[in-house]
Phi, psi and omega in degrees: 000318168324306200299315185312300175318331191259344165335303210267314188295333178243046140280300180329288209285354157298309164321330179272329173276353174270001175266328170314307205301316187280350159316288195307307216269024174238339185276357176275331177323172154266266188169157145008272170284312190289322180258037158278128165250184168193118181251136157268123163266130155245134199244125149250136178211118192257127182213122207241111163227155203203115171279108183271156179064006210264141178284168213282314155297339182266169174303103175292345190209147173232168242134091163205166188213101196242161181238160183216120195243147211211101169225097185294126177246146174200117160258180191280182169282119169273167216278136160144165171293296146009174110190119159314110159208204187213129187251125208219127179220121171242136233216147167186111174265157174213130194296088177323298159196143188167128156226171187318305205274341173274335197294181175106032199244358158084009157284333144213167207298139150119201226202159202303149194079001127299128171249133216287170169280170172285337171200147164219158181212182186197151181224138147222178178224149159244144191270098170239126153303123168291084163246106157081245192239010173224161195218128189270127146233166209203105156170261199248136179235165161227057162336152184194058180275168149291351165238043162174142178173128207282124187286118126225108212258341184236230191266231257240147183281153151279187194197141198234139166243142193165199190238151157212132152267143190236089163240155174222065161319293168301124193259138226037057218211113154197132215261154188222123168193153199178173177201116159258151178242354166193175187214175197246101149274138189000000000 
């Protein structure tokens, strides 16, 4: 009868310290807003090719010169086992110099006989979750796997839209896994 009497006080009390622990690990957190960052990149980018030999008829030259602006947003988690936040990227190139006869050099959209726009941009966002040591996010991504990973080499990075998982549950262990299903070139 004893052992019975004393059954209920210590389920209480392992229930309250197994209710204390995730206290502790939420009060080291930030939040949502506190662990948010945000960077502007500005990109100049001069890109020059001059075709030797070429007959009189083909392009002899490519030639175009753009600025580039680059904004990352990555917010924090919200607080709780769940957590919630959102990763945002925004893109906005602007043409410098370029004309029809020069264009095609993939620094901006079209292509030789086309005269490139005065600007072009793009937005994305992506959702990602938080459980424990692993995080799902799921929209516009920039991976940086060992089978995918985004060049970035010009005026503007690409950017994939899909899912990925990260987890490192296992401590020196870290499991990787997604499916993009298309991607944004510059």
């Amino acid at each position: 009868m004893k052992n019975k009497a004393n059954l209920p006080f210590l389920m209480m009390a392992s229930s309250g310290v197994a209710l204390a622990l995730p206290v502790v690990a939420l009060a080291a957190e930030g939040g949502f807003i506190e662990d948010s960052t945000a960077t502007l990149t500005a990109r100049n980018y001069y890109f020059s090719r001059d075709f030797r030999d070429v007959p009189a008829t083909a392009q002899s030259k490519q030639e175009e010169w753009a600025q580039g602006f680059i904004l990352n947003f990555k917010s924090g988690y919200t607080p709780g086992p769940v957590g919630f936040g959102v990763d945002a990227i925004g893109l906005l190139g602007i043409k410098l110099d370029s004309s029809a006869d020069r264009a095609g050099t993939g620094l901006l959209p079209g292509a030789f006989g086309d005269e490139a726009p005065d600007d072009y941009s793009r937005a994305g966002a992506a959702l990602k979750v938080r459980v424990s040591k692993t995080e799902l996010k799921i929209g516009e991504l920039q991976p940086n796997l060992p089978v995918l990973t985004f060049s970035d080499i010009r005026l503007l990075p690409p950017t994939y839209s899909g899912a990925s998982i990260v987890s490192q549950e296992i401590a020196g262990l870290t499991l990787q896994g997604g499916q993009m299903r298309a991607t944004s070139l510059r």
